[in-house]
C-alpha positions, 0 to 999 in steps of 0.5 A, spaced: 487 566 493 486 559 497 492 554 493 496 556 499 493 552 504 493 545 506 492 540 509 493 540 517 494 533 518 497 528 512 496 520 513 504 518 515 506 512 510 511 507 510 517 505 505 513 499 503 506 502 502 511 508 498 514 501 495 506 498 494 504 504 490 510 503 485 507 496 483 503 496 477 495 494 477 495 487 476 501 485 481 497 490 487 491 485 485 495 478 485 497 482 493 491 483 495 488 477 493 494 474 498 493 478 503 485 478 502 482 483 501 481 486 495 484 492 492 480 498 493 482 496 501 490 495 498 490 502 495 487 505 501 493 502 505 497 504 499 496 511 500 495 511 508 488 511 509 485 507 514 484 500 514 484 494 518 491 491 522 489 485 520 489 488 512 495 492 514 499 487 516 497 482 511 499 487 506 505 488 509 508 481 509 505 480 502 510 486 499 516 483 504 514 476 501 514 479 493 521 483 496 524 478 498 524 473 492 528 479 488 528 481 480 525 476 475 531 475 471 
């Protein structure tokens, strides 16, 4: 039985692509379509894969922006 093994190298991900992942599906797009790119990019970002920095950082100040508004009241 091989369900034990794994993987020897997991993609390292940050609190804000945890915090991206969480998001639903429209506001991911709305994010990607801000950060330009498009949302099969932004997902790949989400779950560590590789992208460029410049998606990466876009993304990243995208989330910080959508964070720092806070909850819709």
């Amino acid at each position: 039985m091989r369900g034990y093994q794994q993987p020897a190298i997991r993609p390292a991900v940050s609190d804000a692509q945890i915090a991206f992942r969480a998001l639903s599906r429209h506001r991911r797009s709305k994010l990607a379509r801000a950060a330009a790119t498009d949302l099969v990019k932004a997902d790949q970002w989400g779950r560590g894969g590789a992208v460029t920095a410049e998606v990466s950082t876009a993304l990243g100040q995208a989330l910080a922006a959508l964070q720092a508004k806070g909850p819709k009241k």
